[in-house]
C-alpha positions as CSV (number, residue, x, y, z in Angstrom):
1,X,0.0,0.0,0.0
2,X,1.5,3.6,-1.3
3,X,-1.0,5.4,1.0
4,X,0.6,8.3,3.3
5,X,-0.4,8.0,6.9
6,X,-2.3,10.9,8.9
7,X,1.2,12.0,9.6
8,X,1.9,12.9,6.0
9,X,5.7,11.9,6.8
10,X,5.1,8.2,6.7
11,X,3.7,5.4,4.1
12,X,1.3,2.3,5.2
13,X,3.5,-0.3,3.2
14,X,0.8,-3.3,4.0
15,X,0.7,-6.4,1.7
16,X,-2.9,-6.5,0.3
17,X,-3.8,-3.5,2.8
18,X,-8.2,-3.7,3.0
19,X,-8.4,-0.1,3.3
20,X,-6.0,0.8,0.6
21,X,-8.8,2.9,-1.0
22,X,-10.1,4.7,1.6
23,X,-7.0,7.4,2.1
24,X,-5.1,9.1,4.9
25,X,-8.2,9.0,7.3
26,X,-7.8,5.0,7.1
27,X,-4.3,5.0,7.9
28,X,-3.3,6.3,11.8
29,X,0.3,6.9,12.3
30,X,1.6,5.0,15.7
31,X,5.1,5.8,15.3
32,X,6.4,8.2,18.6
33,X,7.6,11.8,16.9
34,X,10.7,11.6,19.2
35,X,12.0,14.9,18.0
36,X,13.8,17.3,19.8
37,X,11.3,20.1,22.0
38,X,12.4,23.7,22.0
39,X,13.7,23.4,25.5
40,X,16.7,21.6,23.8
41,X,16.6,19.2,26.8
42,X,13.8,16.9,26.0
43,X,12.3,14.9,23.1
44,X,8.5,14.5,22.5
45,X,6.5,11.5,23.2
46,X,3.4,11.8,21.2
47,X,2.7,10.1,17.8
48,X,4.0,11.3,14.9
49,X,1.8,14.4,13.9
50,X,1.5,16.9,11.5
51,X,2.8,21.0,12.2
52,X,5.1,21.8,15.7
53,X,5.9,19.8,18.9
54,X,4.0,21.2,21.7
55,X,6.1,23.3,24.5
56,X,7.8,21.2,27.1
57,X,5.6,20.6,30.2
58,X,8.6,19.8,32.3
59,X,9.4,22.0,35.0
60,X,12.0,22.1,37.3
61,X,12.5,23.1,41.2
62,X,15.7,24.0,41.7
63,X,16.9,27.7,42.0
64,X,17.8,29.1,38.8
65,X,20.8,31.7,39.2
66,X,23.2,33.7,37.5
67,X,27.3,33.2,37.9
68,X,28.0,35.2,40.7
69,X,24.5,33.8,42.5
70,X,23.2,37.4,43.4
71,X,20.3,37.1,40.9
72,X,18.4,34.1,41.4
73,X,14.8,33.0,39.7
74,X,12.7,30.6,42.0
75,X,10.9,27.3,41.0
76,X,8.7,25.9,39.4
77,X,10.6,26.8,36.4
78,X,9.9,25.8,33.2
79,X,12.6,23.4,31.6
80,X,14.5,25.4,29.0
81,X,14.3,28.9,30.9
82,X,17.4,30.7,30.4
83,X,19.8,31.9,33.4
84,X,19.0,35.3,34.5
85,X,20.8,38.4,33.4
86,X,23.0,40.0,36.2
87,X,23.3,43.5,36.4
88,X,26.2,43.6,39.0
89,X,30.1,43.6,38.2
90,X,31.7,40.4,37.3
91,X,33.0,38.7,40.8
92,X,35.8,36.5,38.7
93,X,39.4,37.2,39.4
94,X,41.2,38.9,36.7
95,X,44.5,39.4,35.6
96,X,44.8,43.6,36.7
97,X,43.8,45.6,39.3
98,X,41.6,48.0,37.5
99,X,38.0,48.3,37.8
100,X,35.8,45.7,36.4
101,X,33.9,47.7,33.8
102,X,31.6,44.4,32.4
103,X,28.8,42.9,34.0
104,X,28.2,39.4,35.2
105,X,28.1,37.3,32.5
106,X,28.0,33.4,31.4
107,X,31.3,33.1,29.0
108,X,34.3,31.1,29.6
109,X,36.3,34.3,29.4
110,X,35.8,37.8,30.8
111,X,36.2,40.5,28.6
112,X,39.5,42.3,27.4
113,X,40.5,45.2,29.7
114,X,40.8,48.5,27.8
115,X,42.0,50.6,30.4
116,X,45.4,52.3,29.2
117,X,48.4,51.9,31.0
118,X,52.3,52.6,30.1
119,X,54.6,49.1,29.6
120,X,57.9,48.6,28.0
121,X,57.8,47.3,24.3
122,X,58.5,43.7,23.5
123,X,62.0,44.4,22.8
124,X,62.9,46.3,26.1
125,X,63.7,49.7,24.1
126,X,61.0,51.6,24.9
127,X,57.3,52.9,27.2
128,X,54.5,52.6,25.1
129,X,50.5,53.8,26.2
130,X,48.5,50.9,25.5
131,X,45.3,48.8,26.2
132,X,45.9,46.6,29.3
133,X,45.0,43.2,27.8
134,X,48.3,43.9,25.2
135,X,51.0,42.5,27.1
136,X,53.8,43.1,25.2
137,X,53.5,46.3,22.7
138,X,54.9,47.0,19.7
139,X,57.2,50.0,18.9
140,X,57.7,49.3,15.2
141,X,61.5,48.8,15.3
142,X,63.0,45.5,14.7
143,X,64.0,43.2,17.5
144,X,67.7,43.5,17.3
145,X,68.2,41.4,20.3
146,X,71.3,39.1,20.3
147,X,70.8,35.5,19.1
148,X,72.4,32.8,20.9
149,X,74.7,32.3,18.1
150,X,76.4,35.2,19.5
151,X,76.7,36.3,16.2
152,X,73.4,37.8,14.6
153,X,70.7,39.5,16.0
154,X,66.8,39.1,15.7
155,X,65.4,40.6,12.4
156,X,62.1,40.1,13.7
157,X,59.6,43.4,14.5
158,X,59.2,44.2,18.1
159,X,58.0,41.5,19.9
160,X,57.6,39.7,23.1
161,X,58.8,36.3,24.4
162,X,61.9,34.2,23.3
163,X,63.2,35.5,19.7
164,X,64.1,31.5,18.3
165,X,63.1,28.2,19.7
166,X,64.3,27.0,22.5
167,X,65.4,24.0,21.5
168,X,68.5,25.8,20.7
169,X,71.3,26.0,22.8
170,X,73.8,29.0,23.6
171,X,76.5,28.8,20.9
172,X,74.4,27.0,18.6
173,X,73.9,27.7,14.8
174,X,70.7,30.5,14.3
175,X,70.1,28.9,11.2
176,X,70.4,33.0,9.4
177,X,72.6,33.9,6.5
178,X,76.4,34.3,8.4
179,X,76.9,37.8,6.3
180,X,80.9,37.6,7.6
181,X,83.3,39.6,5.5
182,X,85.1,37.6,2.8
183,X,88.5,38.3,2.4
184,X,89.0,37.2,-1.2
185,X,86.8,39.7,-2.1
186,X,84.1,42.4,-1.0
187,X,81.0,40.0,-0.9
188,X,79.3,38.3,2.5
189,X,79.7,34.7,3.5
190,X,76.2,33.2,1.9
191,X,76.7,29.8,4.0
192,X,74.0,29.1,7.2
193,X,75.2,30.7,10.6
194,X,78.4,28.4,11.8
195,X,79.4,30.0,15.1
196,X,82.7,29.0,16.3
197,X,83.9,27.8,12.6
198,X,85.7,29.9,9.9
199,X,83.7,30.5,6.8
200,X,84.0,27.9,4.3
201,X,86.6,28.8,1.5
202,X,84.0,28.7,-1.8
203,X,83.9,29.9,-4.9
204,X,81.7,33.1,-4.5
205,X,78.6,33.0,-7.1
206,X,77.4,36.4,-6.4
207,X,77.0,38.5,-9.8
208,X,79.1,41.4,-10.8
209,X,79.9,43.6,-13.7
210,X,82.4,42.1,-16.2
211,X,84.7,44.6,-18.3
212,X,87.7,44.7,-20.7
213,X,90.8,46.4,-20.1
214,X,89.5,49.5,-21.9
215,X,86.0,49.3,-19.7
216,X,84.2,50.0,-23.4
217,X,83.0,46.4,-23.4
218,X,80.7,45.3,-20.3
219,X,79.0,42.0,-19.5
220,X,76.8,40.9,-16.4
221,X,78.7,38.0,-14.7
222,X,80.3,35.7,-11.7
223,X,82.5,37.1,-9.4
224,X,84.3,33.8,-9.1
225,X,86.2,34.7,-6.5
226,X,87.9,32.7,-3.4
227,X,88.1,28.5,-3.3
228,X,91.9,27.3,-2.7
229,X,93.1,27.9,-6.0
230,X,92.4,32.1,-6.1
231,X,92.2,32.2,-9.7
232,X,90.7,35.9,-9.9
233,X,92.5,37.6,-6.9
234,X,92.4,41.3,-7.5
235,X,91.4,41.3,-11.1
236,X,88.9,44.3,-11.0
237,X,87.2,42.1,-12.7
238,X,88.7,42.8,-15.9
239,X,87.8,39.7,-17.9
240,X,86.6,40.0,-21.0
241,X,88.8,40.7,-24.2
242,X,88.4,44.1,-26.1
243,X,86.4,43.8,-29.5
244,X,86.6,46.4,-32.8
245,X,84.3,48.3,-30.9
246,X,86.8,49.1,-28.2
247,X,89.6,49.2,-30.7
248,X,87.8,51.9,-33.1
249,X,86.5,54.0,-30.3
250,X,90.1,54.5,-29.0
251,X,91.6,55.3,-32.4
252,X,88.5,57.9,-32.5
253,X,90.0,59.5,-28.9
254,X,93.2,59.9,-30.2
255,X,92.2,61.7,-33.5
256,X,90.5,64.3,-31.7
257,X,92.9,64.6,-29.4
258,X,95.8,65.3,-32.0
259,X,92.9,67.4,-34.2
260,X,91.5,69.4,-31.1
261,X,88.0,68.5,-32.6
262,X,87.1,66.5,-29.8
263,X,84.0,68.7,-29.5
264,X,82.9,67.3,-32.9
265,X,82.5,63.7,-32.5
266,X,79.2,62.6,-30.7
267,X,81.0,59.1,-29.5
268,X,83.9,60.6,-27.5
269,X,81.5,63.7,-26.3
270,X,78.5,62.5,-24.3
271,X,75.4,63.4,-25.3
272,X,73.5,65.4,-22.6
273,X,69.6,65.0,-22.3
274,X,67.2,68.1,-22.8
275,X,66.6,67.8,-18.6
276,X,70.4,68.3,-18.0
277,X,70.9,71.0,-20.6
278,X,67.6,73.1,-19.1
279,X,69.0,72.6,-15.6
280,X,72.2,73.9,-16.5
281,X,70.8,77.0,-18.6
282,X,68.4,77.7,-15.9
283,X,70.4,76.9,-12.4
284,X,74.1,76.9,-13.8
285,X,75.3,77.7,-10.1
286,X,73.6,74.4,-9.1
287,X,75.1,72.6,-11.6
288,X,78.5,73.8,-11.1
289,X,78.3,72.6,-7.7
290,X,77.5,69.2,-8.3
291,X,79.8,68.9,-11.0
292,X,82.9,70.1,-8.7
293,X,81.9,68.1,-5.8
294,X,82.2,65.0,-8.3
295,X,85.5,66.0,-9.6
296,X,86.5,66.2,-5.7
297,X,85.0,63.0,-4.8
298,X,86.5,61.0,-8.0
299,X,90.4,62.6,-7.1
300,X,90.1,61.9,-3.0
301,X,90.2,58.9,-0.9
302,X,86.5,59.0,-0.5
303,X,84.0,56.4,-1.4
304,X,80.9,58.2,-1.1
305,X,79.3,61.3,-1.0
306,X,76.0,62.3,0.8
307,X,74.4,65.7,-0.9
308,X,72.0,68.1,1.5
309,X,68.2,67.6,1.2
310,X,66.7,69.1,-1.6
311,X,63.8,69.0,-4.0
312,X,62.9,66.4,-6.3
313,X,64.4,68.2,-9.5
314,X,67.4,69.2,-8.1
315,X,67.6,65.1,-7.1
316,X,66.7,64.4,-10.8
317,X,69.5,66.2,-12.0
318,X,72.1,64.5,-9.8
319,X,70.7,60.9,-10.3
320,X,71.4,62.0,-14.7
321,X,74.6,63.4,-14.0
322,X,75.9,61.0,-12.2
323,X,75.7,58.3,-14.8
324,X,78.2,60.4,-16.9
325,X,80.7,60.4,-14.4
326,X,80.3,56.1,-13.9
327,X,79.1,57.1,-10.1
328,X,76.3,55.3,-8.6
329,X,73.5,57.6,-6.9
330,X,70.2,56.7,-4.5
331,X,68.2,58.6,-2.3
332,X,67.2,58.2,1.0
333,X,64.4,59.5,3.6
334,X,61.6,60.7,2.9
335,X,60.3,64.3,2.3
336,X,61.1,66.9,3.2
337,X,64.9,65.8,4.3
338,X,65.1,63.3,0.9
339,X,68.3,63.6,0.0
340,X,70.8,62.1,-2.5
341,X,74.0,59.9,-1.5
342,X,76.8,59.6,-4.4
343,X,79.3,56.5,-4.7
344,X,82.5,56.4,-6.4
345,X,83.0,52.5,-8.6
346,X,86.4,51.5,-10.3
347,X,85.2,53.3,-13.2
348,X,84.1,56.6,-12.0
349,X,85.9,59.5,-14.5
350,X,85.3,63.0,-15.1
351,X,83.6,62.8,-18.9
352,X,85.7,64.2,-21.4
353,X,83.5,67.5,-22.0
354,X,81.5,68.4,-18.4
355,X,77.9,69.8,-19.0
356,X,78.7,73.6,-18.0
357,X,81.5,73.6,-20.0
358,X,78.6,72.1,-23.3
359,X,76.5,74.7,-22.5
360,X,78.5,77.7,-22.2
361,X,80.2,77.2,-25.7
362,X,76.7,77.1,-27.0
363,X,73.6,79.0,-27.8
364,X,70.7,78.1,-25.7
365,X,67.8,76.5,-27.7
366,X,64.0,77.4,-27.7
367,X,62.2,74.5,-25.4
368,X,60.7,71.9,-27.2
369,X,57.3,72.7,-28.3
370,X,57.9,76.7,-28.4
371,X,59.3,77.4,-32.1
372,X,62.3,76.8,-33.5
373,X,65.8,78.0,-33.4
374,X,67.7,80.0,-30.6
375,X,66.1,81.8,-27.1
376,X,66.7,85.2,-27.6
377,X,64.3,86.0,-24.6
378,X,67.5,85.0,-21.9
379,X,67.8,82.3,-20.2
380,X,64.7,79.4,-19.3
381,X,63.6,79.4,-16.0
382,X,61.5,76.5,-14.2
383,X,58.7,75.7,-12.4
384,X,58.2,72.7,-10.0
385,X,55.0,71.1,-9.6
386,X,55.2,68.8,-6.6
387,X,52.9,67.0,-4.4
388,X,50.8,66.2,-6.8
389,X,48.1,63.2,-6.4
390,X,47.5,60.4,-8.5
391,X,44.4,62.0,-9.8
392,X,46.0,65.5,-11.2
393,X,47.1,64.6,-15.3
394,X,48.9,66.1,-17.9
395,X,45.7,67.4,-19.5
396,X,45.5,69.4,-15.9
397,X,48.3,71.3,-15.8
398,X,48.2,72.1,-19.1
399,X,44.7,73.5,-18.2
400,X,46.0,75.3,-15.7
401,X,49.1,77.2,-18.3
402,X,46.6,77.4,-20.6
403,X,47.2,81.6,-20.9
404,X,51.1,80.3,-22.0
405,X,50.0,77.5,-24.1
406,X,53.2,77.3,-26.8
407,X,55.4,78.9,-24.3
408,X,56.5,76.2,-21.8
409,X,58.0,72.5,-21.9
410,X,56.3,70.1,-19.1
411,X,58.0,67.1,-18.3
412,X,57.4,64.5,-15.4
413,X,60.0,63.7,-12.8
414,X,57.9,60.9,-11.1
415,X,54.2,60.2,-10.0
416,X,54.0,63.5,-8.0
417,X,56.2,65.9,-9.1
418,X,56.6,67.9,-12.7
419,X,58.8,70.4,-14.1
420,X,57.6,73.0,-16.5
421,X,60.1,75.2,-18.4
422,X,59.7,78.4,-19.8
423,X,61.8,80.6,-22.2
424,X,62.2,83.4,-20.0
425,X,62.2,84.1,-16.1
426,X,59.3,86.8,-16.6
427,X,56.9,84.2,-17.8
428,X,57.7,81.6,-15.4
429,X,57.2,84.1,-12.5
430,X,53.8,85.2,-14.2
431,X,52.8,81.3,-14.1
432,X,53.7,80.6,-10.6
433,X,51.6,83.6,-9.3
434,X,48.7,82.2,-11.5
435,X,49.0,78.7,-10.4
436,X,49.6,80.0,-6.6
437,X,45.8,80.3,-6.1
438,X,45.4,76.9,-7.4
439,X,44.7,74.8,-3.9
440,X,45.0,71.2,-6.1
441,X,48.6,72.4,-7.3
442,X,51.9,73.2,-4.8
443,X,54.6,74.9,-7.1
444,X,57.8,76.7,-6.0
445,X,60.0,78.1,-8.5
446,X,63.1,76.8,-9.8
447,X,66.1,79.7,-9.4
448,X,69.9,79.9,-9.2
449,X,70.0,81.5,-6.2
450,X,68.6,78.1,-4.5
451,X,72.1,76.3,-4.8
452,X,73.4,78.8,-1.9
453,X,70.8,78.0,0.1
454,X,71.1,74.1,-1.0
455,X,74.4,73.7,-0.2
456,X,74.0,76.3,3.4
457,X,72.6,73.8,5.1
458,X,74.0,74.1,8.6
459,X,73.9,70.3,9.1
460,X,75.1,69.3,6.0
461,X,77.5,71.7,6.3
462,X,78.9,69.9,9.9
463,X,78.8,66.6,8.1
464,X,81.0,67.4,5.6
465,X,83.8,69.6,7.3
466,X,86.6,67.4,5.9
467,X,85.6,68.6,2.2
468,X,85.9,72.3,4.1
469,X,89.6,73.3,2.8
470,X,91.9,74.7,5.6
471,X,91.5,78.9,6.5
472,X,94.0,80.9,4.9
473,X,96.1,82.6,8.1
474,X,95.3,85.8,9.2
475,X,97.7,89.0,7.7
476,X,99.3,91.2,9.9
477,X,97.8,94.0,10.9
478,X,98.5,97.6,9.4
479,X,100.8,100.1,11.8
480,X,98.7,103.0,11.2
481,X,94.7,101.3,11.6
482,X,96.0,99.8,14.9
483,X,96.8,103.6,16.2
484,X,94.0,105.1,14.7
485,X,91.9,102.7,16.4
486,X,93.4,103.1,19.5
487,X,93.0,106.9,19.5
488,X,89.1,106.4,18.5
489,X,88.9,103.9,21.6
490,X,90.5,106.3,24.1
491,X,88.0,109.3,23.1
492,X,85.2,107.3,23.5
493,X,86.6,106.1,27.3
494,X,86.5,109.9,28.3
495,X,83.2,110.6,26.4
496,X,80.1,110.5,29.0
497,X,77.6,108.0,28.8
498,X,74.2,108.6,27.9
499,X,70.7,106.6,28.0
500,X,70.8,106.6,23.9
501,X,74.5,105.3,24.0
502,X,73.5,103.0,26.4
């Protein structure tokens, strides 16, 4: 029989059931429901029926309370009543002193305490304000406390407990890069941490620049330095053999050296780009500067050099010229104190024809984009967009020079700073007062006078006193001023003294 029972859950399944035709009215369902009441405790014990269990009639007589047992709800109670909600403090002990700001409550945990109070950071270096629940702060510096290698220190953030496992015993290997000087050449020791043991003697595998003897021809390669045999000790790593190339270039050097038309052969005199030349026509004081204090840097004992701060196109220039003189340049810190450190390489070398020198045996050009042929308006001055956002365009600063559109050259120095040049000073001055009621736009303009305050810089000046050459001594002084000065201070020891000289 395929008949449902009154349940509607359940079929009759009878052989050859008599009342097979009669329906679900025929057909009582004796099965017990047994499913689970809404008092989550019980199960219900009627037959299996249609729609919801009824409610629990269980009821209990036992005192119903809350966790600290100062709010209590007396029997009968029906089964499935909740515990009552407390409205006095939490009674549980806690790991501060402070006052317990949450109520009684039923969880396995109390709440965090917020309460701020002042505890040393996980490293030890410093008193941080925090919540009370954080037990060991954060101060955003790195660890830096010694390993048990006795050789490294932790790398790790600010943090609190042991800074490696503690497995590992005093002396024992950190498992960290050793970083030990080499002494076959200027690399670090790439081999795990081996306290107590001498780094192994390997062939080094970190890459370097490859050259020939004439430094025209460069390759990217091993250093191959150190293992027992010291095949490449102190070879500058001068390795590769000179090709035509090299051999034509020199004979090019010395036929303009025995012409005196070096100036006339692109090859031998390095082409300068259009951001160079501009910042040379424009600030030639600046780049004098930094073309001396290369010259000094590539003749003394130095390696490096570090520059004062300055703004970003100033940095530009730098970063340019320093690939002509073979000297590698990055900056560091952020702004405003972003500054720009210089370092000398084996083939750092005053270029055969310096950029002031370029410039001041030519005429200066019209920028790009303003006409053709020579500036006969003086020399181009600059203007230095900076702090610009990611949303400000080309299209808007042209927008905003729209009153000298065909009179300026804009070109980008990175994602938040531009430089626009003009022809002349007078328009660039005109420009920067227009802009200079532009909130969306921060411009300063770009003038020769800022290399004396550049290179002012009372701190910069301190960190670089061994560049400061010696003070001439003092001459003698003149007979004659030393008496006349004498016979001025003598009058004015018998004058009388008044309020006003006073």
């Amino acid at each position: 029989c395929r008949s449902k029972k009154s349940c509607n859950k359940h079929k009759c399944n009878t052989i050859c059931c008599p009342v097979s035709q009669i329906g679900q009215s025929a057909h009582p369902c004796t099965i017990v429901c047994d499913r689970l009441l809404s008092c989550k405790n019980h199960r219900c014990t009627l037959e299996c029926h249609r729609g919801r269990c009824p409610p629990c009639l269980n009821a209990s007589f036992d005192e119903l309370s809350c966790e600290c047992g100062k709010t209590i709800i007396y029997p009968p109670i029906a089964c499935g009543t909740l515990p009552p909600e407390c409205p006095h403090p939490c009674s549980r002990e806690h790991n501060c002193d402070h006052e317990v700001m949450h109520p009684c409550h039923y969880e396995a945990e109390c709440p965090k305490c917020y309460h701020l109070v002042t505890r040393h950071c996980g490293c030890g270096k410093k008193l941080i304000t925090t919540k009370c629940f954080v037990e060991f702060p954060c101060c955003g510096d790195l660890c830096k406390k010694p390993l048990k290698c006795g050789k490294h220190f932790c790398s790790k953030p600010c943090h609190g407990g042991p800074c490696e496992d503690e497995s590992i015993l005093a002396g024992e290997s950190c498992g960290n890069r050793c970083n030990a000087d080499i002494p076959t050449c200027e690399h670090k020791c790439s081999a795990p941490c081996h306290p107590g043991e001498p780094c192994p003697e390997v062939i080094c595998q970190e890459q370097v620049s490859l050259r020939c003897p004439c430094g025209n021809n460069t390759a990217t390669g091993v250093c191959l330095r150190g293992g027992p045999e010291g095949e490449y000790k102190d070879d500058r790593y001068v390795r590769l053999e000179c090709n035509d190339m090299c051999a034509l270039k020199i004979r090019q050097q010395q036929l303009a050296a025995a012409f005196g038309r070096a100036e006339d052969l692109s090859d031998v005199i390095p082409t300068y780009p259009i951001m160079l030349t501009n910042a040379a026509t424009s600030c030639p004081q600046f780049v004098k500067q930094v073309e001396k204090t290369f010259a000094r840097l590539i003749a003394s004992n130095d390696k490096s050099y570090q520059f004062p701060p300055m703004n970003s196109f100033y940095r530009s220039v730098i970063h340019q010229l320093a690939e002509f003189y073979k000297l590698e340049s990055v900056s560091y810190d952020e702004e405003p104190r972003r500054n720009v450190c210089v370092t000398k390489t084996f083939r750092s070398a005053v270029p055969t024809a310096t950029l002031s020198a370029i410039v001041a045996k030519h005429p200066v050009p019209k920028q790009p984009g303003t006409g053709d042929g020579i500036n006969k308006n003086g020399k181009p001055a600059g203007l230095l967009f900076y702090d610009l956002t990611s949303q400000i365009l080309s299209e808007n600063i042209h927008h905003a020079l729209k009153a000298h559109q065909g009179e300026y050259f804009l070109k980008w120095i990175d994602d938040t700073s531009a430089v626009v040049m003009f022809n002349d000073e007078k328009t660039m001055k005109v420009a920067a007062y227009n802009t200079s009621s532009m909130p969306w736009f921060k411009t300063t303009p770009l003038l020769d006078k800022d290399a004396a305050e550049i290179f002012a810089c009372k701190k910069w000046r301190k960190n670089q006193s061994a560049h400061v050459p010696p003070r001439e001594p003092e001459a003698e002084a003149n007979p004659e001023i030393v008496e006349a000065i004498d016979g001025i201070e003598e009058t004015n020891e018998d004058a009388p003294t008044s309020e006003s000289t006073i």
